[in-house]
C-alpha positions as CSV (number, residue, x, y, z in Angstrom):
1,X,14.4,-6.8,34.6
2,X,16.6,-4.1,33.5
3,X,18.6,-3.9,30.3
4,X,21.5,-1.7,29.5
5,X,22.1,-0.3,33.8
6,X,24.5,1.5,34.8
7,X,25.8,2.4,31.1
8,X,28.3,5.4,30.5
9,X,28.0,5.9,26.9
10,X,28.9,9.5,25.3
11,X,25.8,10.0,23.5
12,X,26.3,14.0,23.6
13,X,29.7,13.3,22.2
14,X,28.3,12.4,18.9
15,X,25.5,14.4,18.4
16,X,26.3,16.7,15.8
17,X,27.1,13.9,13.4
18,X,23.3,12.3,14.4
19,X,21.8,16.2,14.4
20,X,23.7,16.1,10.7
21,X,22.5,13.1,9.4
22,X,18.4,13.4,10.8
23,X,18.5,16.8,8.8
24,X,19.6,14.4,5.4
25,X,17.4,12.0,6.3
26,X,14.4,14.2,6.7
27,X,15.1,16.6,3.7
28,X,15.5,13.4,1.6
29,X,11.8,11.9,3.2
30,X,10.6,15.7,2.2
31,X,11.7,15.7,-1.4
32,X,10.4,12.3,-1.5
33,X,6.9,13.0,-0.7
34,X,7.1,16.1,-3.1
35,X,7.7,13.9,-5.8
36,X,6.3,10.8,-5.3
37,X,3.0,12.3,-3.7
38,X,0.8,11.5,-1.1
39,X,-1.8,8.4,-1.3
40,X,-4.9,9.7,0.5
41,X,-7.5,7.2,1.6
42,X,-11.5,7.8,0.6
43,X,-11.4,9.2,4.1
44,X,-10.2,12.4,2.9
45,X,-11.0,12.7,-0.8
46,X,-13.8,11.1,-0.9
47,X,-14.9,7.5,-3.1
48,X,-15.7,4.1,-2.5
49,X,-14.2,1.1,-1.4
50,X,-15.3,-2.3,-1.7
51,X,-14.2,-5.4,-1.1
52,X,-14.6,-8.5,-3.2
53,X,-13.9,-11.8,-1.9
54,X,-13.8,-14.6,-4.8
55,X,-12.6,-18.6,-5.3
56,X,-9.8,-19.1,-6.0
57,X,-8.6,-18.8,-9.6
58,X,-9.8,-15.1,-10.3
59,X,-6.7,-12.5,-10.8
60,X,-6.8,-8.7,-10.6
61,X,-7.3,-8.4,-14.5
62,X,-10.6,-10.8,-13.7
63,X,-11.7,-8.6,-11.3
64,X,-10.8,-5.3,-13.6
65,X,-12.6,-7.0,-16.6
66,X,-15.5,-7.6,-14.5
67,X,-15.9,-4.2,-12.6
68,X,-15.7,-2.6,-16.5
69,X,-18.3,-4.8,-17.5
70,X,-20.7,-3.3,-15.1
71,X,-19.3,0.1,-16.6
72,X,-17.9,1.5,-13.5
73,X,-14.6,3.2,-14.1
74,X,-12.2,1.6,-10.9
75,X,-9.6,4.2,-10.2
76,X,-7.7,1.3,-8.1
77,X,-7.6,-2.3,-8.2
78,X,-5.4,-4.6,-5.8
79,X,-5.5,-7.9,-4.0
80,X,-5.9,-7.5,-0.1
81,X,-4.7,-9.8,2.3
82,X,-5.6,-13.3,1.7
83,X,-5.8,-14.7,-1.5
84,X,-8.5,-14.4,-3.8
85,X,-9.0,-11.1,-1.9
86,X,-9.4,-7.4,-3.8
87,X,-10.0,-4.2,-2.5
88,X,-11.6,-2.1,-4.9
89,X,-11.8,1.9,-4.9
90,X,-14.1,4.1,-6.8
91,X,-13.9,7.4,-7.9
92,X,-17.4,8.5,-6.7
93,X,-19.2,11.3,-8.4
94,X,-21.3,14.1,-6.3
95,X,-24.7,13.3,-7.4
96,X,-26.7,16.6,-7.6
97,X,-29.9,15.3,-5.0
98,X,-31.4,19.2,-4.9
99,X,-31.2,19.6,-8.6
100,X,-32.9,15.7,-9.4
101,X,-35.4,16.8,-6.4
102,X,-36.4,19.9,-8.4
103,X,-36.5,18.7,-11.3
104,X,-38.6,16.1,-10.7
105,X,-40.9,18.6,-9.2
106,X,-41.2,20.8,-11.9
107,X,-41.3,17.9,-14.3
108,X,-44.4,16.3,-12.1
109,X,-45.7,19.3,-10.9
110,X,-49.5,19.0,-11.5
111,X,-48.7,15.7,-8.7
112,X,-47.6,17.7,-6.0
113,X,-44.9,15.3,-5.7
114,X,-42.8,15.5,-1.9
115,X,-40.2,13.4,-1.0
116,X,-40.4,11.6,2.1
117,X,-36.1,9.5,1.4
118,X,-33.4,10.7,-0.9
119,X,-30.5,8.9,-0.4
120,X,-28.7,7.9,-4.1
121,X,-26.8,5.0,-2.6
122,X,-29.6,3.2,-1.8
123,X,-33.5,4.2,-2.4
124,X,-35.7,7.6,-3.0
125,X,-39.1,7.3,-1.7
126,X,-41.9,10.0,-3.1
127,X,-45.5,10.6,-2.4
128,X,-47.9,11.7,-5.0
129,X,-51.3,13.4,-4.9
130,X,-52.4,10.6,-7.8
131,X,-51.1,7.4,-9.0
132,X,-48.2,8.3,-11.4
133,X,-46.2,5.6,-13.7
134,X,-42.7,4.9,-12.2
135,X,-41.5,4.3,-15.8
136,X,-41.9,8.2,-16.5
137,X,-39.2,8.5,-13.7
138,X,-36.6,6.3,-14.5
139,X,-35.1,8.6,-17.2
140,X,-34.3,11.6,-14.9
141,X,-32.8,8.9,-12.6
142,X,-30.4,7.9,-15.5
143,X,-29.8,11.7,-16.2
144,X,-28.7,12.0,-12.9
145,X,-26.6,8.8,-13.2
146,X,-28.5,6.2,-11.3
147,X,-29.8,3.2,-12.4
148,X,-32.9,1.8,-10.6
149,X,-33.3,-2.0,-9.9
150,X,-36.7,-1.8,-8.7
151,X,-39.6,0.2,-7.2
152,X,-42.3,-0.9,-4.3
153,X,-45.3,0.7,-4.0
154,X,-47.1,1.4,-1.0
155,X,-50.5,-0.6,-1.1
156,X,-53.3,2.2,-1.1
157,X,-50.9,4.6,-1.5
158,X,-49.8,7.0,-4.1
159,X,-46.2,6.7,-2.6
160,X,-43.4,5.2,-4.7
161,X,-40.2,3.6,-3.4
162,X,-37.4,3.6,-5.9
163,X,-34.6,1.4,-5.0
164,X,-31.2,2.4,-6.6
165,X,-28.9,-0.5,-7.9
166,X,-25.6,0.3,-6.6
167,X,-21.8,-0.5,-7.4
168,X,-21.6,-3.9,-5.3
169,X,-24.6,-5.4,-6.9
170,X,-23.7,-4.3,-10.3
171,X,-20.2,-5.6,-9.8
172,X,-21.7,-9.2,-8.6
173,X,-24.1,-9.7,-11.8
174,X,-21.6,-8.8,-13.6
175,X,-19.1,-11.7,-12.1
176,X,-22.2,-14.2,-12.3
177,X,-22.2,-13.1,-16.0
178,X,-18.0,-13.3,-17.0
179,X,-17.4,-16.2,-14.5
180,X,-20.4,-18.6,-14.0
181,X,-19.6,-20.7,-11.3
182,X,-17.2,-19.0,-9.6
183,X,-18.2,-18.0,-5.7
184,X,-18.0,-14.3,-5.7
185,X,-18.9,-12.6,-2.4
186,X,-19.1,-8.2,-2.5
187,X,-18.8,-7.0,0.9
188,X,-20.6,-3.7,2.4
189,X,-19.4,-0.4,0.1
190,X,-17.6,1.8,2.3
191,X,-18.5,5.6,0.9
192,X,-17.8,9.3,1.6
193,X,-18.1,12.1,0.0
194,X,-16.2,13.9,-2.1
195,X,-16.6,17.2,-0.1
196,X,-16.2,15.3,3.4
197,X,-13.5,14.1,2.6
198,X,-11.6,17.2,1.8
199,X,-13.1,18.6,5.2
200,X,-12.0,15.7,7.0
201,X,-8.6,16.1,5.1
202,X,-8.4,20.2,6.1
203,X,-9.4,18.6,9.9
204,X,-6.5,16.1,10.3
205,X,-3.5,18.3,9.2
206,X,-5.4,20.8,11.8
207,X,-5.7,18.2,14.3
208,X,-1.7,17.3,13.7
209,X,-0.5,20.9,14.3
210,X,-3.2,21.9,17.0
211,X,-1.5,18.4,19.0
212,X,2.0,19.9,18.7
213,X,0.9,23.2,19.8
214,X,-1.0,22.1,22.9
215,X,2.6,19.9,22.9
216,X,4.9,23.0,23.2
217,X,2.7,25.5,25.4
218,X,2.9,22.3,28.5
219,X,6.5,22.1,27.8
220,X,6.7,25.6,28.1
221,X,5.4,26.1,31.6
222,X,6.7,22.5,32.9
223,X,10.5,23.9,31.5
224,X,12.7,26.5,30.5
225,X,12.3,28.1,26.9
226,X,15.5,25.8,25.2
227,X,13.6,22.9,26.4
228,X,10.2,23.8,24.8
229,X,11.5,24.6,21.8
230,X,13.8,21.2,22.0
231,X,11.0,18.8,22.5
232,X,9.4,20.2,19.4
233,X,12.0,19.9,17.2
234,X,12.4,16.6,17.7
235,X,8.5,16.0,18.0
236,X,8.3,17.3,14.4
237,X,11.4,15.8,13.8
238,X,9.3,12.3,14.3
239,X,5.9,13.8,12.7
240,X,7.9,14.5,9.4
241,X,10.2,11.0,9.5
242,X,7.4,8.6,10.0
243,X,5.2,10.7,7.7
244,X,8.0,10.3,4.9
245,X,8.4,6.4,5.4
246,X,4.7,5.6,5.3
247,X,4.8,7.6,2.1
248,X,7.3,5.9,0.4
249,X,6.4,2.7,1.7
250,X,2.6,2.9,0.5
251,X,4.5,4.2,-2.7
252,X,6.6,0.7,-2.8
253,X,3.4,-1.4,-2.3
254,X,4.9,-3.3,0.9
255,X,2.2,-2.1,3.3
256,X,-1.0,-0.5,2.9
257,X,-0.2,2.9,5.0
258,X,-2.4,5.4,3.0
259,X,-3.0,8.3,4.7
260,X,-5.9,7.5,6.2
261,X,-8.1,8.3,9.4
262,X,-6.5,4.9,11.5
263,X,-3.1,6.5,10.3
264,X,-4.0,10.0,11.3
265,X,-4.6,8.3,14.9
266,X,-1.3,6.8,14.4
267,X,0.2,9.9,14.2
268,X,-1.5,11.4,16.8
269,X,-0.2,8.6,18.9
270,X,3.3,8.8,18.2
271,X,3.0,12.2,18.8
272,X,2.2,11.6,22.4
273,X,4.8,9.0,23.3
274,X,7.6,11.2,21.6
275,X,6.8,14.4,24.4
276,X,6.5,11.6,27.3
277,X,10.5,10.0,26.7
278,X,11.3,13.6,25.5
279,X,9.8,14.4,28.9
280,X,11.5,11.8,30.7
281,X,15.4,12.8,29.7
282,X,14.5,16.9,30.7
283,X,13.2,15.7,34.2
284,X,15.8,13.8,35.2
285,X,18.5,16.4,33.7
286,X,16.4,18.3,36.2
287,X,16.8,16.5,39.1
288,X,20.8,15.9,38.7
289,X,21.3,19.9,38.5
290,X,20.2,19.9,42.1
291,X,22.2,16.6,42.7
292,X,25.2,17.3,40.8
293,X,25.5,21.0,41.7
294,X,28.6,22.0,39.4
295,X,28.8,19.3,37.0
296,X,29.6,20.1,33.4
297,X,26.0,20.4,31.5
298,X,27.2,18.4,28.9
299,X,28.5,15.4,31.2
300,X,24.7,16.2,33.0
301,X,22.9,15.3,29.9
302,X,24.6,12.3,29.1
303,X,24.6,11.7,32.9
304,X,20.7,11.9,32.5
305,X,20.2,10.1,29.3
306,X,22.6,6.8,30.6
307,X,20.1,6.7,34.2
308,X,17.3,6.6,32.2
309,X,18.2,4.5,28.9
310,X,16.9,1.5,31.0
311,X,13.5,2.4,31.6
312,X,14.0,3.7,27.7
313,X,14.3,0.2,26.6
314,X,12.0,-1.9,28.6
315,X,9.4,0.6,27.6
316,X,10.0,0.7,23.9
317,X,10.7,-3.1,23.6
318,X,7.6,-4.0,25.3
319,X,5.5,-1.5,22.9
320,X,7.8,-2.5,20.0
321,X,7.4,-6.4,20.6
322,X,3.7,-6.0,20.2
323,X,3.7,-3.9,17.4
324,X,5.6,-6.0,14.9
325,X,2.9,-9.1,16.4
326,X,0.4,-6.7,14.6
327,X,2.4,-6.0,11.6
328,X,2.9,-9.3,10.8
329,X,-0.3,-11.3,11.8
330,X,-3.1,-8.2,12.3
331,X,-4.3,-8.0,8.3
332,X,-4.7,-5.3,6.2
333,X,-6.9,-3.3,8.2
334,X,-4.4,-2.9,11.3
335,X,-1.0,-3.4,9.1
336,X,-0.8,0.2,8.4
337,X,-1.6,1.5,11.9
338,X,0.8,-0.9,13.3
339,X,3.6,-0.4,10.8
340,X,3.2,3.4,11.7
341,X,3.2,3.6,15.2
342,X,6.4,1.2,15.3
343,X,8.5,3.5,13.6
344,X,7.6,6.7,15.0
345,X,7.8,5.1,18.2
346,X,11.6,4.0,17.3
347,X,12.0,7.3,15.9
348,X,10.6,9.2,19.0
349,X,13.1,6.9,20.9
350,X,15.7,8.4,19.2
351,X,15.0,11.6,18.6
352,X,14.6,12.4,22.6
353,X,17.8,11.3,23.5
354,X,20.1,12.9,19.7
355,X,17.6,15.8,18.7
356,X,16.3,16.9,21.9
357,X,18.9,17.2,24.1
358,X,21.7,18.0,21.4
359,X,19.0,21.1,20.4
360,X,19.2,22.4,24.4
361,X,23.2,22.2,24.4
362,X,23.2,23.9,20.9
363,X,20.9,26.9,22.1
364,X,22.5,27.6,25.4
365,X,25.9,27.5,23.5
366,X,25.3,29.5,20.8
367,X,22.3,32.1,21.4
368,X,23.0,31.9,25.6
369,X,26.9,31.9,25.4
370,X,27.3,29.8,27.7
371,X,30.6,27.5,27.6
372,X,31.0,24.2,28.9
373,X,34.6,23.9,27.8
374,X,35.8,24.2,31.7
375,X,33.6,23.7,35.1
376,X,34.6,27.1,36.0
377,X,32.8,28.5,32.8
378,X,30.0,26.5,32.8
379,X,29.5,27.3,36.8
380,X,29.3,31.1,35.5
381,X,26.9,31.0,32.4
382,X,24.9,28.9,33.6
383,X,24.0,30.4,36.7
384,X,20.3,31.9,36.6
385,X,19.1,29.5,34.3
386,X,16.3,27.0,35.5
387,X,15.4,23.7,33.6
């Protein structure tokens, strides 16, 4: 089924005013990220996220009053999804685990003490050379900001297991204690680390730009210069647009679309699909300037664009049709992956057909010369050229 055949719409015609108004739009999105900031996810600062599922009845002041109770400090607090849902992020501190590990060396010294586990989100196991009272322990733990819940010892052993009460069980005893009654269920804390997270944060925007270069040195060899430099305009074009609308929409609280590492994949996608219909346009303008030999460039491009606006639609409906299912019936954890790839996709769409093309006709007119005023012109400037 094709939609939209045989069209003749003047698309080149009006593609200053759409050049014009992207470069608003996008300057706007810019300033609008400058000053409203970007939202990154733990992925790449670092914290942890839990989420709480509770009965009905409990609000996000409950679920505040009760996380402060267990004297954590949430830097975020928000219902997620379905009702009586909250997602809850923490502001996790590095815990020193060389500096406790040493001191508790130098502390226990005479006991040769060597340990065998040190993980502070969950247990440190030690082995001494003679029995040893845990009790004498617990207050470098709390010096180093942990809080045990319990140690195991090792029957016949001098070793010690000291199990470290974390956020999500701190956070439940402390709903049993403000809300008796109430079904409360903490799901599995999702952490990273402060300094990961600013790696992985340094690894995404490298990942972006690396994509667009690798992006611009195939279209380089598959077309002529103008072309290359085309496709990326518009590609970054999309990059910045959909970058800008996830930020002000996260910003707005509508969707959930903080940059995260399912929204870095996002990105990586749309970055993709905009080359491919950018790819499309500059083949088939490729193809006509053997099968229209003399035919005005500009009347070429929109030539081009018309024969393929068809296959245009039924691809981007199909992908488009899907992606709003998943915005509206995915959940949380897909909304913002969804919600991003739909509009750079619609983006992408437009940009290869208003910013791609327009950029090609703008280059060989004004750094070429070349004028497609009359055929007879355009027959002599454009000679030599290949696309």
């Amino acid at each position: 089924m094709q939609f939209l055949h045989g069209t003749n719409i003047d698309f080149v015609g009006i593609r200053k005013e759409f050049f014009i108004a992207s470069l608003i739009v996008t300057i706007a999105g810019l300033l609008a990220v400058g000053i409203l900031g970007i939202k990154y996810g733990i992925d790449f600062v670092g914290g942890t996220e839990i989420i709480i599922k509770t009965s009905t009845g409990i609000t996000t002041n409950d679920v505040r009053k009760a996380v402060e109770e267990a004297k954590i400090n949430p830097e975020e607090v928000k219902s997620f999804g379905e009702a009586g849902n909250f997602l809850l992020r923490l502001k996790t501190e590095e815990i020193n685990v060389v500096g406790f590990e040493q001191e508790i060396k130098k502390a226990f010294a005479n006991l040769d003490p060597k340990f065998i586990e040190a993980n502070p989100s969950s247990q440190f196991v030690m082995n001494f050379s003679s029995k040893v009272d845990p009790e004498t322990l617990k207050p470098l733990f709390a010096k180093y900001k942990m809080e045990v819940s319990s140690v195991k010892t090792l029957e016949n052993s001098n070793q010690l297991t000291f199990v470290i009460l974390g956020e999500g069980q701190r956070i439940s005893d402390s709903f049993k204690k403000l809300f008796p009654g109430k079904e409360v269920n903490i799901g599995k804390a999702n952490t990273i680390g402060a300094k990961i997270g600013k790696e992985m944060q340094k690894d995404a925007y490298i990942a972006v730009l690396l994509a667009v270069l690798a992006m611009l040195i195939y279209i380089a060899f598959r077309f002529e210069f103008a072309y290359g430099v085309g496709a990326i305009i518009a590609l970054v074009h999309d990059v910045l647009f959909t970058f800008a609308v996830i930020v002000v929409v996260n910003h707005l609280g509508w969707i959930n679309t903080e940059f995260s590492q399912s929204i870095l994949a996002a990105m990586l996608t749309v970055v993709g699909y905009s080359i491919n219909d950018t790819v499309i346009v500059f083949d088939r303008i490729r193809e006509n300037k053997d099968r229209h030999k003399g035919m005005n460039f500009i009347k070429m491009v929109n030539l081009s664009i018309n024969e393929t606006l068809s296959r245009t639609i039924n691809t981007v409906l199909t992908v488009v049709l899907v992606l709003i299912t998943m915005v509206l019936l995915a959940g949380p954890v897909l909304q913002g992956f969804s919600f991003t790839m739909l509009i750079g996709i619609i983006i992408g769409t437009y940009s290869s057909i208003y910013i791609a093309s327009s950029f090609v006709i703008f280059y060989l007119e004004k750094v070429k010369k070349v004028s497609f005023e009359e055929d007879d012109k355009y027959k002599k400037g454009i000679s030599g050229i290949q696309i």
